[in-house]
Every structure is written in C-alpha cells, then in structure tokens.
SEKE-767696 format. One record per atom (N, C-alpha, C, O): x, y, z. Coordinates in steps of 0.02 Angstrom, whole numbers, padded with zeros to 5 digits, always signed. Layout:
N
XYZ ...
end
This chain:
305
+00080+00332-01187 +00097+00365-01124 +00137+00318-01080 +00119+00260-01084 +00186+00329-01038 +00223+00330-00986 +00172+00320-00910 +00151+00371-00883 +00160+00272-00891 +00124+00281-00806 +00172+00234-00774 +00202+00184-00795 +00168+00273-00700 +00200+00226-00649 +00135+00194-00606 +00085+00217-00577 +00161+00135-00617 +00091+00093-00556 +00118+00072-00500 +00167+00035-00499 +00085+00096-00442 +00101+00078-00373 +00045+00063-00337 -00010+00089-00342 +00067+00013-00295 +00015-00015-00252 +00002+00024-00177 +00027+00079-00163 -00050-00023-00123 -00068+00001-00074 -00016+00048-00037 +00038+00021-00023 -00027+00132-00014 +00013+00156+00024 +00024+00168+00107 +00073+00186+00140 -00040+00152+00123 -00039+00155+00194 -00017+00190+00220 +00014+00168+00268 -00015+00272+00210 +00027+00319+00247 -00003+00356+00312 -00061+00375+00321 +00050+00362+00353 +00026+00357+00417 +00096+00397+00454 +00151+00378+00434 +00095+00439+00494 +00167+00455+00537 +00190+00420+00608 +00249+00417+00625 +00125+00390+00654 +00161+00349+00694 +00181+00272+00686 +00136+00235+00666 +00249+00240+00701 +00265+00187+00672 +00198+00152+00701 +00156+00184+00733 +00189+00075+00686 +00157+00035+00714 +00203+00000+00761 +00264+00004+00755 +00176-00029+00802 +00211-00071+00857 +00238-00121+00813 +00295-00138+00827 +00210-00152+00759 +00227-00209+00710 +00271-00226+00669 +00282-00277+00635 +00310-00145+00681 +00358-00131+00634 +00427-00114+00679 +00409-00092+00733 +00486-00117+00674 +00535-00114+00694 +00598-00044+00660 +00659-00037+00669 +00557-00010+00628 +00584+00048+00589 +00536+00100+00582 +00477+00090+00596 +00560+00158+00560 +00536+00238+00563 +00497+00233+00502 +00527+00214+00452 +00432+00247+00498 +00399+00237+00470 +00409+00286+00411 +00424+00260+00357 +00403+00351+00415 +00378+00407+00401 +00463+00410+00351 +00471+00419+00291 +00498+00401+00389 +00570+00410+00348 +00569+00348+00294 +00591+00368+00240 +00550+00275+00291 +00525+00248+00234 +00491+00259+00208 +00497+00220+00161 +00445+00292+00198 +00418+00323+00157 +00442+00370+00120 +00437+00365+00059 +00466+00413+00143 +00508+00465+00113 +00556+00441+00065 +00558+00462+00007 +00606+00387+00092 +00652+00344+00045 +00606+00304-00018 +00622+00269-00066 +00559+00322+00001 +00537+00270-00066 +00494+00315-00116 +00486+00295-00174 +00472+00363-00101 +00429+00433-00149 +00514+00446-00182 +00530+00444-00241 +00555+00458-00129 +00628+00486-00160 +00642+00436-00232 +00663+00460-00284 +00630+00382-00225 +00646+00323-00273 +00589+00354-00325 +00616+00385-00371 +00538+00352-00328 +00482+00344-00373 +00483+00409-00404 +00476+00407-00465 +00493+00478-00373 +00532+00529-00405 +00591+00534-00458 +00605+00575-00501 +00626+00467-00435 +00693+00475-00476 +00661+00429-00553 +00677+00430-00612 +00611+00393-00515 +00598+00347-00582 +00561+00401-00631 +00572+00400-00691 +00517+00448-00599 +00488+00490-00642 +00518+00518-00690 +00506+00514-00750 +00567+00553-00656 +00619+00597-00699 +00651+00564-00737 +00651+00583-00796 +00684+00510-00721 +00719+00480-00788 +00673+00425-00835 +00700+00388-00876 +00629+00425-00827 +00596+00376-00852 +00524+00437-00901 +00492+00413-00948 +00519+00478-00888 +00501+00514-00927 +00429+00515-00908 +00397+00553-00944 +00384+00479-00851 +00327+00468-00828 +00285+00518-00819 +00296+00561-00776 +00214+00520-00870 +00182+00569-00864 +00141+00561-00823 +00103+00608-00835 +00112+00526-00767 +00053+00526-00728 +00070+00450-00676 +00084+00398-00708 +00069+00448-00636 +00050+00408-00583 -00015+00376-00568 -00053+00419-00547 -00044+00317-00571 -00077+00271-00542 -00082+00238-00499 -00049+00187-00511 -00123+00233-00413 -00105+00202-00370 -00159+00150-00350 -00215+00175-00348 -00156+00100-00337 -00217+00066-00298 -00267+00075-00252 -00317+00040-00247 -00253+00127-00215 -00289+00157-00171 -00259+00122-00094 -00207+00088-00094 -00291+00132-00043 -00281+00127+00030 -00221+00189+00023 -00164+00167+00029 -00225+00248+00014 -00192+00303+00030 -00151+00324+00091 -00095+00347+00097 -00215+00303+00148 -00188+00286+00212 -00206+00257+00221 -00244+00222+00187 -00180+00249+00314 -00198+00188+00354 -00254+00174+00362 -00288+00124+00348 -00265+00240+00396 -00359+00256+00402 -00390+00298+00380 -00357+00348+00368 -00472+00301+00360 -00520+00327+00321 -00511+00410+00354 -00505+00458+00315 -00512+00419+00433 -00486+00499+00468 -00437+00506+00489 -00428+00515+00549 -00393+00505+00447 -00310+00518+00489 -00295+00574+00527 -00346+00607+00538 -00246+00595+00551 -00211+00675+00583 -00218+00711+00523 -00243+00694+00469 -00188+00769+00541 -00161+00826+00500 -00079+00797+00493 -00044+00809+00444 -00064+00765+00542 +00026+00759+00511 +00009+00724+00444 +00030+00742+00389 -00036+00668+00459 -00027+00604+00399 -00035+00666+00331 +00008+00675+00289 -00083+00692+00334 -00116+00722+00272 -00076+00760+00242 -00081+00768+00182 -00028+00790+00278 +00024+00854+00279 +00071+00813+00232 +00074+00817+00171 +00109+00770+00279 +00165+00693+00242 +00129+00683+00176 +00161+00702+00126 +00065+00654+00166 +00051+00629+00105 +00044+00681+00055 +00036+00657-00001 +00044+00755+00057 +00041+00795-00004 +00106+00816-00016 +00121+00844-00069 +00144+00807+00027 +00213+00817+00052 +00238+00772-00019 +00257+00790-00075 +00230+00725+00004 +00255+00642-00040 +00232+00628-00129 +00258+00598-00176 +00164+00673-00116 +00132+00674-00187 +00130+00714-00237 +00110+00711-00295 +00170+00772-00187 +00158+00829-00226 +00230+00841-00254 +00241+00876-00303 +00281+00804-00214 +00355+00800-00258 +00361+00762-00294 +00420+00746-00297 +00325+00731-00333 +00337+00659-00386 +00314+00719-00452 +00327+00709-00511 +00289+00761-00434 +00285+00825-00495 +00242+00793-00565 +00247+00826-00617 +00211+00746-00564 +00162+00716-00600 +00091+00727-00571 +00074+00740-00513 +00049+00718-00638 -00035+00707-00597 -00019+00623-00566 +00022+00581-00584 -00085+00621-00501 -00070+00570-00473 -00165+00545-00489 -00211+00586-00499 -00171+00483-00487 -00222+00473-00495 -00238+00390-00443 -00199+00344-00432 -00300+00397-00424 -00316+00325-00374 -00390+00315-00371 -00432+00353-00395 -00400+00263-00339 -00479+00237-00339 -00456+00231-00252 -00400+00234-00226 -00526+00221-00221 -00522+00204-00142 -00522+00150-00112 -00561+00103-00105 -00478+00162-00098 -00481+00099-00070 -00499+00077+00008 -00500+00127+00043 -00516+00012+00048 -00545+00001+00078 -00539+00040+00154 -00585+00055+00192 -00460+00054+00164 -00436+00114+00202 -00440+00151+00188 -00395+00186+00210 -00480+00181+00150 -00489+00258+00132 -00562+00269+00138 -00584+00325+00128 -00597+00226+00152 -00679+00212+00170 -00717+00229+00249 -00733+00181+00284 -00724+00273+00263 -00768+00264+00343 -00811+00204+00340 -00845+00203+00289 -00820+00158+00377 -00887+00106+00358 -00875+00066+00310 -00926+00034+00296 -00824+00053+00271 -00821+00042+00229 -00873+00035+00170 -00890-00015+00139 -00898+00120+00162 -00933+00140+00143 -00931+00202+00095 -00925+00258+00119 -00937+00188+00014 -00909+00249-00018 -00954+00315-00003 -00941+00373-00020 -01006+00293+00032 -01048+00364+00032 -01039+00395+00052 -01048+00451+00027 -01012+00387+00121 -00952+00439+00150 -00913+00456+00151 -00893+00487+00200 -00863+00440+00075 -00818+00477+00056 -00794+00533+00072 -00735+00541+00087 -00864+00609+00068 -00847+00684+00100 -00814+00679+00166 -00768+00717+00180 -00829+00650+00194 -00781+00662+00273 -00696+00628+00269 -00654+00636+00313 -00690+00605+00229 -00633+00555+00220 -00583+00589+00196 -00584+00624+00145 -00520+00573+00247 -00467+00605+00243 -00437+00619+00149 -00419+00672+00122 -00442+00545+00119 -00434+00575+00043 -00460+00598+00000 -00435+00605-00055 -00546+00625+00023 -00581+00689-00020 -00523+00746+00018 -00487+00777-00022 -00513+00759+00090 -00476+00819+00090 -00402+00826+00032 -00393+00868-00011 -00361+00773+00050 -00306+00766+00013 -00322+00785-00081 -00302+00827-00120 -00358+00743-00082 -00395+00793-00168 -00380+00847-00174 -00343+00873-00216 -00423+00880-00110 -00446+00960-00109 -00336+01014-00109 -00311+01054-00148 -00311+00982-00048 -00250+00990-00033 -00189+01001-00087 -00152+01045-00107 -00202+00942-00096 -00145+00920-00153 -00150+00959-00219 -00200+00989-00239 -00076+00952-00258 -00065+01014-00312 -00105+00950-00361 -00166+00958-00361 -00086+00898-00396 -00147+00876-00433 -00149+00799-00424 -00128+00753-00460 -00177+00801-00372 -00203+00734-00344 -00276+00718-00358 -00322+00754-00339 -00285+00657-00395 -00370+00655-00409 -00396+00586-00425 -00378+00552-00473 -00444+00567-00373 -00490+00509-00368 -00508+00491-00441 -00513+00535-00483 -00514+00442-00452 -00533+00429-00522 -00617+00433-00533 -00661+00404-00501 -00622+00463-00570 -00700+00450-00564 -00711+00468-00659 -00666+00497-00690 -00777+00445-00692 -00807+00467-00749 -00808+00524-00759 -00833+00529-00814 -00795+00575-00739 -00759+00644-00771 -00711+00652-00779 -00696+00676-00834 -00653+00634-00726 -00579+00651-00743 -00542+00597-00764 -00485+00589-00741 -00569+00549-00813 -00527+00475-00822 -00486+00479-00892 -00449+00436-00916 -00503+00541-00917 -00453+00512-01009 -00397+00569-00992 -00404+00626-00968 -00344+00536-01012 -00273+00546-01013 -00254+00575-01067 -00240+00527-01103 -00244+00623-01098 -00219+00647-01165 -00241+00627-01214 -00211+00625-01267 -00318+00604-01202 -00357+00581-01264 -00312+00536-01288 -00297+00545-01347 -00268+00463-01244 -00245+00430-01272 -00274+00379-01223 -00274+00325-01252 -00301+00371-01157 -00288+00324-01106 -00364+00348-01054 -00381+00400-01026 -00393+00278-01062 -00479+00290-01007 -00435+00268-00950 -00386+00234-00966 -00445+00281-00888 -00421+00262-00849 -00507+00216-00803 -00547+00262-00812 -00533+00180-00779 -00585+00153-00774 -00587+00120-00720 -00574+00060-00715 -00612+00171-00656 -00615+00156-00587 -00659+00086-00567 -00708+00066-00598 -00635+00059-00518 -00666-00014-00478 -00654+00015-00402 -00605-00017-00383 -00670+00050-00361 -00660+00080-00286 -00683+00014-00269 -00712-00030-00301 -00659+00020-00206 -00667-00044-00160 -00773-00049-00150 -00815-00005-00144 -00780-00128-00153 -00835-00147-00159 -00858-00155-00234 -00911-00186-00229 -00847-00145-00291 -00867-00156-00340 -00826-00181-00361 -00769-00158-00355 -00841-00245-00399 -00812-00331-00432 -00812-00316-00513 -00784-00356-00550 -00841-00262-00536 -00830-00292-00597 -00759-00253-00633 -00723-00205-00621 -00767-00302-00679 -00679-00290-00734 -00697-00277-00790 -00657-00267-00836 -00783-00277-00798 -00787-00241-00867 -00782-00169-00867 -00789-00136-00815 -00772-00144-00921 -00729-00089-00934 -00812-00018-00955 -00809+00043-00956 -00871-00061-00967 -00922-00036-01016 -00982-00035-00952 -01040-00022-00971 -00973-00046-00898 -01030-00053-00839 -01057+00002-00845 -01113+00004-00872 -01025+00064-00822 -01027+00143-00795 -01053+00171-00859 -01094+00216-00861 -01023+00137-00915 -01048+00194-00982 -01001+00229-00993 -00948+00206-00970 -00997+00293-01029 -00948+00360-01048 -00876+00305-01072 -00818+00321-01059 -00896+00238-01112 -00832+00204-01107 -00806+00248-01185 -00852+00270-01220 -00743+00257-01207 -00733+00289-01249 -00698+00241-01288 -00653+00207-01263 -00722+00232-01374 -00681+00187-01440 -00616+00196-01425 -00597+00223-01373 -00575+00170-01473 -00507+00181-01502 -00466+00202-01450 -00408+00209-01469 -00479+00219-01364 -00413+00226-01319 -00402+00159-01285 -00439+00110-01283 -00342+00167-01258 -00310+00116-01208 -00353+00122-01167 -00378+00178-01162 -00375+00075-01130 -00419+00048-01068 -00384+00021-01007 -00374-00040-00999 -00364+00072-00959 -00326+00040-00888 -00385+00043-00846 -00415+00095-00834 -00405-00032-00816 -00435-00045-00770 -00414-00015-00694 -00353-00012-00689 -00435-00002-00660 -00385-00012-00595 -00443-00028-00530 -00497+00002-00525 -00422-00075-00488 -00481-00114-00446 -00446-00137-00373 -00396-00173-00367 -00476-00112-00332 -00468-00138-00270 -00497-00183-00216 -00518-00177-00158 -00489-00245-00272 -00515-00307-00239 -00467-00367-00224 -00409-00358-00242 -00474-00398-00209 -00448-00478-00210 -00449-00507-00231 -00489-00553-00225 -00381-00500-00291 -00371-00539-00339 -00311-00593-00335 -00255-00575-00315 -00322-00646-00350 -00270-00676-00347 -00231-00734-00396 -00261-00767-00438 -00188-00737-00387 -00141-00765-00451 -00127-00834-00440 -00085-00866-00472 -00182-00866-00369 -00202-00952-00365 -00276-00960-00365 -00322-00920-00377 -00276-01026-00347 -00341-01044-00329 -00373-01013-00286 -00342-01005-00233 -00446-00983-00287 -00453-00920-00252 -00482-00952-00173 -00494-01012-00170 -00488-00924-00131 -00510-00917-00077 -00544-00872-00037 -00541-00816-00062 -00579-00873+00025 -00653-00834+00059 -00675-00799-00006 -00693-00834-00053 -00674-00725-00011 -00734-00706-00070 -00656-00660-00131 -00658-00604-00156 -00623-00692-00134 -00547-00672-00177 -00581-00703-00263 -00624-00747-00267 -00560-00678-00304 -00564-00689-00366 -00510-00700-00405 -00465-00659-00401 -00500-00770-00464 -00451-00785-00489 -00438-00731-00543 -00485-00697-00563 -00369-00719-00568 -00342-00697-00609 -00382-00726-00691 -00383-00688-00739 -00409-00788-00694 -00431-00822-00763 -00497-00797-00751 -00525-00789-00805 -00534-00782-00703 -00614-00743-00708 -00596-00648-00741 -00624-00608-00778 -00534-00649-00700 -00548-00557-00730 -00514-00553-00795 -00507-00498-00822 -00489-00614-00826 -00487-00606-00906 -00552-00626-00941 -00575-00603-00994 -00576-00669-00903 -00644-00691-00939 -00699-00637-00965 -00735-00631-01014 -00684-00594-00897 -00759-00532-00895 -00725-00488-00925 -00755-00467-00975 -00661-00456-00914 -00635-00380-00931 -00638-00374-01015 -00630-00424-01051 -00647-00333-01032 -00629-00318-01111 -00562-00245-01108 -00537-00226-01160 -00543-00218-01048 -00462-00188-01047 -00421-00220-01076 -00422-00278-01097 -00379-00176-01077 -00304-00177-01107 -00255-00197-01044 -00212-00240-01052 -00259-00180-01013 -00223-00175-00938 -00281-00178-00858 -00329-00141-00849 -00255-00238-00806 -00309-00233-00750 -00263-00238-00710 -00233-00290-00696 -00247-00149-00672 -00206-00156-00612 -00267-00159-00554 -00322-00132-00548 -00222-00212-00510 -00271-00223-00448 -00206-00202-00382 -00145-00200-00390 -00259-00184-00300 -00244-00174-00248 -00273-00230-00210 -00297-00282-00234 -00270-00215-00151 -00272-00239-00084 -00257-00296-00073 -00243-00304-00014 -00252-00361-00115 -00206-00401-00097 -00116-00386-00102 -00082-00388-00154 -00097-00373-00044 -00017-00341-00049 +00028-00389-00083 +00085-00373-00101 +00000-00454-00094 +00059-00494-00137 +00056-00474-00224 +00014-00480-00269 +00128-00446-00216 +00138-00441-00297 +00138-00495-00348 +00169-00547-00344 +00094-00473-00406 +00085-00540-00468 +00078-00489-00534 +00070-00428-00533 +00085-00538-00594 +00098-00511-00664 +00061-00587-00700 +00079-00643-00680 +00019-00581-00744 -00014-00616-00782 -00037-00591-00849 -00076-00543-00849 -00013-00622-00914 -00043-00591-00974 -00073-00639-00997 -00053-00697-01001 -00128-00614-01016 -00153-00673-01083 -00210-00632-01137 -00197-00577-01160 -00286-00676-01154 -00315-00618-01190 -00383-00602-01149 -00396-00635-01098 -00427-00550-01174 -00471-00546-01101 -00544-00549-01174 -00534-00549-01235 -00598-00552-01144 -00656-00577-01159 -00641-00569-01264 -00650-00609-01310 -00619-00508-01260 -00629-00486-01345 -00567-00522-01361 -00558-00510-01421 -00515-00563-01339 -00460-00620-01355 -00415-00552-01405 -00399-00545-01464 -00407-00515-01345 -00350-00441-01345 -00302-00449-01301 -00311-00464-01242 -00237-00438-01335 -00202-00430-01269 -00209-00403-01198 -00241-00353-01184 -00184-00432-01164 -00225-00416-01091 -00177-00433-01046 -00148-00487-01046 -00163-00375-00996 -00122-00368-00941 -00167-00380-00870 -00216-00342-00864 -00154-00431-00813 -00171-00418-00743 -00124-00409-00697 -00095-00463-00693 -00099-00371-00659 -00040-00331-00618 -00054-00310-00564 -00085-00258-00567 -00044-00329-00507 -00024-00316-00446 +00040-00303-00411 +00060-00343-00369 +00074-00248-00426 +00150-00226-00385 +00146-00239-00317 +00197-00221-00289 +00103-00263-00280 +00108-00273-00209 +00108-00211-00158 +00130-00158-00181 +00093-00211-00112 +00071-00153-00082 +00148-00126-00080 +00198-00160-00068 +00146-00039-00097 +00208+00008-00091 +00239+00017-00010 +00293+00043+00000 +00203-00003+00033 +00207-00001+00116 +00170-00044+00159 +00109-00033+00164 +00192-00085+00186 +00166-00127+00246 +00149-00104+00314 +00191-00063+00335 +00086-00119+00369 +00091-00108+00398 +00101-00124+00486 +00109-00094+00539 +00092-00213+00448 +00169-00248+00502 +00221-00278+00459 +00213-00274+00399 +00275-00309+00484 +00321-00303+00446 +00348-00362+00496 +00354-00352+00557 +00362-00414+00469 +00415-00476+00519 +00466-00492+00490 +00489-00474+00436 +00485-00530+00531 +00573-00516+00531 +00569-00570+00455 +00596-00534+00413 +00554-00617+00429 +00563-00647+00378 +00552-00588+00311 +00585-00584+00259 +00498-00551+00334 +00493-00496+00263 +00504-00453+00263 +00467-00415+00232 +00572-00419+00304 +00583-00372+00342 +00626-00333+00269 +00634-00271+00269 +00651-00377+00212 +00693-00377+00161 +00651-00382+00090 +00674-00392+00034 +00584-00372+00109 +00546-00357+00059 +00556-00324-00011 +00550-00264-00023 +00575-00386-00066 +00575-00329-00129 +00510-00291-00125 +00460-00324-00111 +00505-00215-00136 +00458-00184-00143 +00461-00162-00230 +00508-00130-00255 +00384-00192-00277 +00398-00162-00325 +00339-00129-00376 +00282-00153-00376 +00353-00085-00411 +00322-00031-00453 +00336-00054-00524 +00386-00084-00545 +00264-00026-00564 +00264-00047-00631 +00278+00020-00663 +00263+00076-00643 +00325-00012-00744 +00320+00050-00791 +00274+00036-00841 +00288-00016-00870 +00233+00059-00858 +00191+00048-00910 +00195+00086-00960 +00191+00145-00942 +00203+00078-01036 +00208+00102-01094 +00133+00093-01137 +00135+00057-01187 +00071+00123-01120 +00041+00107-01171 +00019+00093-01228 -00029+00063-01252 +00064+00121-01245 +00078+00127-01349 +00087+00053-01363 +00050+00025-01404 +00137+00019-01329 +00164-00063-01329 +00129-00080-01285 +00099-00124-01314 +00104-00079-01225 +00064-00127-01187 +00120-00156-01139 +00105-00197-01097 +00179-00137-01145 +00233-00177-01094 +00221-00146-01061 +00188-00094-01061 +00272-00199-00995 +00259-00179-00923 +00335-00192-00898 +00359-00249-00899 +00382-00124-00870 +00409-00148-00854 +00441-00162-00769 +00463-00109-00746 +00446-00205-00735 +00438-00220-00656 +00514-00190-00625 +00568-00219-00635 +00507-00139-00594 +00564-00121-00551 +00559-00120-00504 +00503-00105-00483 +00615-00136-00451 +00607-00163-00377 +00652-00100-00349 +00706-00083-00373 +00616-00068-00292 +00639-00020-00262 +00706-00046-00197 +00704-00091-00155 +00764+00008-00215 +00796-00014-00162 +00767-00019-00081 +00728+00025-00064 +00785-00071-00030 +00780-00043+00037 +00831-00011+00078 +00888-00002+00058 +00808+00007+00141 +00858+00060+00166 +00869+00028+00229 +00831+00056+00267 +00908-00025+00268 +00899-00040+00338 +00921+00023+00396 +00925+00019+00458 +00933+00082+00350 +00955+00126+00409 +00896+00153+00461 +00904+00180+00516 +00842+00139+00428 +00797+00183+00471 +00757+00126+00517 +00698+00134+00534 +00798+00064+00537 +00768+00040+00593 +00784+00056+00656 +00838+00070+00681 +00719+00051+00684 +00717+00090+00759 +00793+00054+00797 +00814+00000+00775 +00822+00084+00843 +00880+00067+00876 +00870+00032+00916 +00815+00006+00919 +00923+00018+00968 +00925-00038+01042 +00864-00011+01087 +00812-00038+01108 +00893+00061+01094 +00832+00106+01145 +00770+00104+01126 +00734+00094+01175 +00741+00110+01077 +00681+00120+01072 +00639+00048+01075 +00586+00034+01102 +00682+00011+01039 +00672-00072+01049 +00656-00090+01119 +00606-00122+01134 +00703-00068+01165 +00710-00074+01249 +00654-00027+01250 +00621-00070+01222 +00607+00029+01257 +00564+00053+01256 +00511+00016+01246 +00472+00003+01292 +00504-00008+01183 +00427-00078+01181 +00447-00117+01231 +00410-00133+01277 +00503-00135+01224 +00483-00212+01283 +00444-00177+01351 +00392-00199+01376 +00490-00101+01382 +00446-00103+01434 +00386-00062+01416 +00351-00048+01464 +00375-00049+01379 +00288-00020+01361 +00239-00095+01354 +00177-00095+01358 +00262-00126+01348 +00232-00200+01345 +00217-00227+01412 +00167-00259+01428 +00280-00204+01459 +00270-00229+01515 +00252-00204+01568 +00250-00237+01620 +00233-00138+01564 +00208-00106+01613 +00106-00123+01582 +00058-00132+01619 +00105-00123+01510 +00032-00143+01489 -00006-00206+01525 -00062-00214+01548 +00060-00252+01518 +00037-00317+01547 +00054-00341+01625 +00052-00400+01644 +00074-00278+01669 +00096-00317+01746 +00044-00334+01776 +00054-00392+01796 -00010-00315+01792 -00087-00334+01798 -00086-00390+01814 -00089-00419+01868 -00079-00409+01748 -00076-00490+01730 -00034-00531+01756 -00057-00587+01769 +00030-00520+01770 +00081-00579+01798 +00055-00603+01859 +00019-00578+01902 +00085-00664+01852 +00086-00696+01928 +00139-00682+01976 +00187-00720+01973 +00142-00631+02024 +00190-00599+02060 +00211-00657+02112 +00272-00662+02114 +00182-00695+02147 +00209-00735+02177 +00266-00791+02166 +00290-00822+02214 +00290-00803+02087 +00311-00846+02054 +00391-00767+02035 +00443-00790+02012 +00390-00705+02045 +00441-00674+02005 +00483-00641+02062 +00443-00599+02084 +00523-00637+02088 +00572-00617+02101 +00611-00552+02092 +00606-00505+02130 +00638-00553+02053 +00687-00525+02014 +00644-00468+01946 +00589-00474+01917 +00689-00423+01940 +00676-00363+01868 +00686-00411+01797 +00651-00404+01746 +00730-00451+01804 +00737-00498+01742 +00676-00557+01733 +00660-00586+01682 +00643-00565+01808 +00608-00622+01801 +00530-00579+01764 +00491-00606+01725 +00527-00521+01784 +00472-00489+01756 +00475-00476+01663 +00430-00478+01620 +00541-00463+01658 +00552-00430+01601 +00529-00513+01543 +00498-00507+01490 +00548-00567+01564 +00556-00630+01545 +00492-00642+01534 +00468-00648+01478 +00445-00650+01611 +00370-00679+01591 +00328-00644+01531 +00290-00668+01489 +00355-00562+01544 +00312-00522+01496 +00323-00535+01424 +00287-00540+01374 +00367-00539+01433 +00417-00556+01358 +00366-00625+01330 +00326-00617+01284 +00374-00685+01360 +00333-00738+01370 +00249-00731+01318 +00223-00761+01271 +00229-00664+01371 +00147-00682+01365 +00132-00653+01315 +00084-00675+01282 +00175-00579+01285 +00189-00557+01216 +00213-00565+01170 +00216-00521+01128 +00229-00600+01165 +00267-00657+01105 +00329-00611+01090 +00337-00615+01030 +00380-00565+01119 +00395-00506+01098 +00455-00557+01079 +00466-00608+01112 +00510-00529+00995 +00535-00571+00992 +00627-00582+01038 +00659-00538+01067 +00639-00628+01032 +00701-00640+01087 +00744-00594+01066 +00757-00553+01111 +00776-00582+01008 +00813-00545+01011 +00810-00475+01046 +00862-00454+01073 +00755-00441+01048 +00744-00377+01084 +00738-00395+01147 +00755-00353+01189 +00709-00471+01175 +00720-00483+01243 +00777-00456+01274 +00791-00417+01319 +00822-00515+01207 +00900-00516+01244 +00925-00443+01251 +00945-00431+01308 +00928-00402+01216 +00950-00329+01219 +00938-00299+01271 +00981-00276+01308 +00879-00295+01281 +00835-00295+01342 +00856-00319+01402 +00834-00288+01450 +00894-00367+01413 +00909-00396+01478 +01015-00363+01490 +01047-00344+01539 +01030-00371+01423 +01089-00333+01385 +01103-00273+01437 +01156-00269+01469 +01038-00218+01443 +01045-00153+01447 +01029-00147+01504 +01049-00095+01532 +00980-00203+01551 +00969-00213+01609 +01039-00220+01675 +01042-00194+01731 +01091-00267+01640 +01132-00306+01669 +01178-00234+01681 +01220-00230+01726 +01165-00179+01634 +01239-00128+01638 +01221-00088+01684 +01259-00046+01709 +01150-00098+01704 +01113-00044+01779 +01126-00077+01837 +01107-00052+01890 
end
C-alpha cells in the first residue's frame, strides 16, 4: 500500500497573534498540495499524528474547515489523539471533543482504534494516543501475523539525547517489534532506520508538524514535510511541500497589532515620561517585544497622518 504521513495539524480559523499570515488560507495551500500528492502518487489512505486542532472544543468554523480539508484529499484518513485533541488531557473525555464530532462529520475520517486498524488485510495500523509510551506493537492484543505493522504515537520522541520526560529514537527500536514508528508532537522533523527488537527492518519518522502555531521570522521559510510510504518495500519517500509568502498578513493589519497591543498595554505606560503619538507607539513597542520592523511601518503610516 501507498500512505501519506503527516504530522501535527493544528487547525484552527483565527490567525494567532504569533503568526504574521492568514492562517486558514495556509492551510488550504497545503491540503491543495497533499491532494495533488494523492492523485498522482496513487495514495490509498492518509495517516496523521494527531493534534487535529488547536484545541480539544473548537468553533463550528474550525470543524467546518477541517472536514472541508479532509474530505477533499478523497482518501480514508486515519489518526490517533493527540494531546490537542484531549479536554484535560484526558482520553476519557474524548465524547465531548471536537474530533469524536469530526469522526461523526467527516465522509471517512477515523480515530484509530482496535477495530478499525487493518488496511486491506495488508497493513495493522497500531494506535499510541497521547499518554501511552509504549512502541510495542503486541500490548493491546488483536495484533495480527504476516501484516505490515505501522506504529503511530504521539509522544516525544527524539532523534538526540533525550530530555524532561522525551524518549530516544535507540529506546523505541529497542522495545518496538513494527515495521514502521511514525511519531507526533515533537514538531521537529527526523528519519531514522535501523532494526527494532526482532533485528527487522525498522523505520522511526517524524515529518514535523504539517502547521505551526507561532511562527518567527527565522522559521518563517519552513521546509514543511510529508512522508510517502510504500509498504510492500518499506521505503519512505520525504517530500517537502511548497510555501506560499502570499498569504502574509499586510502593512494594515500588521499596523492593527501594533495598536491592539497598545491600547492592551496603555495602563501600563509611564505617561509622564511620553509626549508625543510616536513616543507611545515606541514604549509599547518596547514592553512587547513587537518586532521593529512592524514598529517601523507603524511609525511609516503614522508620519502620512
């Protein structure tokens, strides 16, 4: 089989303050991409890391956008939950959670769970939802002989020396007996092969989260990238989605945060020390770290009033 693997989506319709572009329209540019990969790439089913959205109760827009997004990739889509997709970060309350509705919504969108995990009687697919560590494949039971074994886990994995409660890449070969261990929620993308407990070929893969939800000016140029996976061969192959700089927010709306920033923070200034509309626009600028360039624009658009 043909799967596309994608990481954390974080979908959401209002931008974040953190971000400097239209949220909702990157997104769109990038399902548009993963559509095109479908079709020409011949992809029978989709795999995602989970964090679906931002948050565990989103709007009705978000939910609307995300079946919107999932339901044109014209494949089954399949995911585990991830930690944004948790009230409490707590699977028990899953039922209230915006992606049991999206399940319900969506044309065939579906949580991974021990009923719906084999793929054409060729492929277990073998859920890890956020909070559960293990990478063996045989925990849950119902594990099935002779298919491909795709792990998929939304923990903290990482491809160094590990750190707070993160787990190395050489422990989840140690424990896993899969064929393939795609992991989420750490958004940095990694690729590691070697052999895993039964000294089998063995894939660990992280494409990095599919959407950020701040965004700075150094990673503003983010390769964003998605796996092809061929199970039959076990390859993997890594494609990097184009970006689009058209959909960053403009001068105006830019000039909009600065003064939404500064009407948040006048409270706070020391009025005796400001003078002047520029001297306000400056301190605020100051105590928000907001960055200079939107200052300068900012003072730019000031000077023509």
């Amino acid at each position: 089989m043909k799967l596309l693997l994608i990481g954390d989506v974080h979908i959401r319709t209002n931008t974040p303050r953190s971000r400097t572009d239209n949220i909702v329209e990157v997104l769109r540019y990038k399902f548009k991409q993963l559509t095109e990969i479908v079709n020409d790439k011949s992809v029978e089913a989709v795999i995602c890391t989970g964090d679906i959205f931002d948050i565990a109760k989103t709007n009705n827009e978000s939910l609307l956008l995300a079946k919107e997004l999932f339901d044109g990739l014209g494949v089954p889509v399949y995911t585990i939950i991830g930690n944004h997709d948790m009230i409490g970060n707590s699977i028990k309350n899953h039922e209230m959670s915006s992606l049991n509705i999206l399940e319900m919504i969506a044309y065939d969108f579906n949580i991974i769970n021990m009923g719906n995990n084999i793929l054409k009687d060729e492929v277990q697919l073998i859920p890890r939802h956020y909070g559960d560590k293990s990478y063996s494949t045989s925990i849950n039971g119902l594990v099935i002989d002779n298919v491909y074994k795709l792990l998929v886990s939304h923990t903290m994995v990482v491809d160094a020396p590990t750190m707070f409660e993160s787990v190395s890449t050489k422990e989840v070969f140690d424990e896993t007996d899969a064929d393939f261990v795609l992991v989420g929620h750490n958004h940095k993308k990694f690729y590691q092969r070697w052999v895993n407990k039964d000294m089998k070929d063995c894939v660990v893969y992280n494409p990095g989260a599919l959407l950020r939800l701040t965004i700075a000016e150094g990673d503003y140029n983010r390769e964003v990238e998605v796996g092809l996976l061929d199970t039959c061969t076990n390859n993997l192959e890594r494609l990097i989605l184009n970006s689009n700089n058209s959909f960053k927010i403009d001068e105006i709306e830019e000039m909009t945060e600065v003064i939404s920033r500064t009407l948040t923070s006048f409270m706070d200034v020391q009025m005796s020390n400001i003078r002047t509309v520029e001297d306000i626009l400056l301190e605020i600028a100051h105590i928000n770290n907001i960055p200079e360039n939107i200052v300068n624009k900012a003072l730019q658009k000031l000077k023509k009033h």
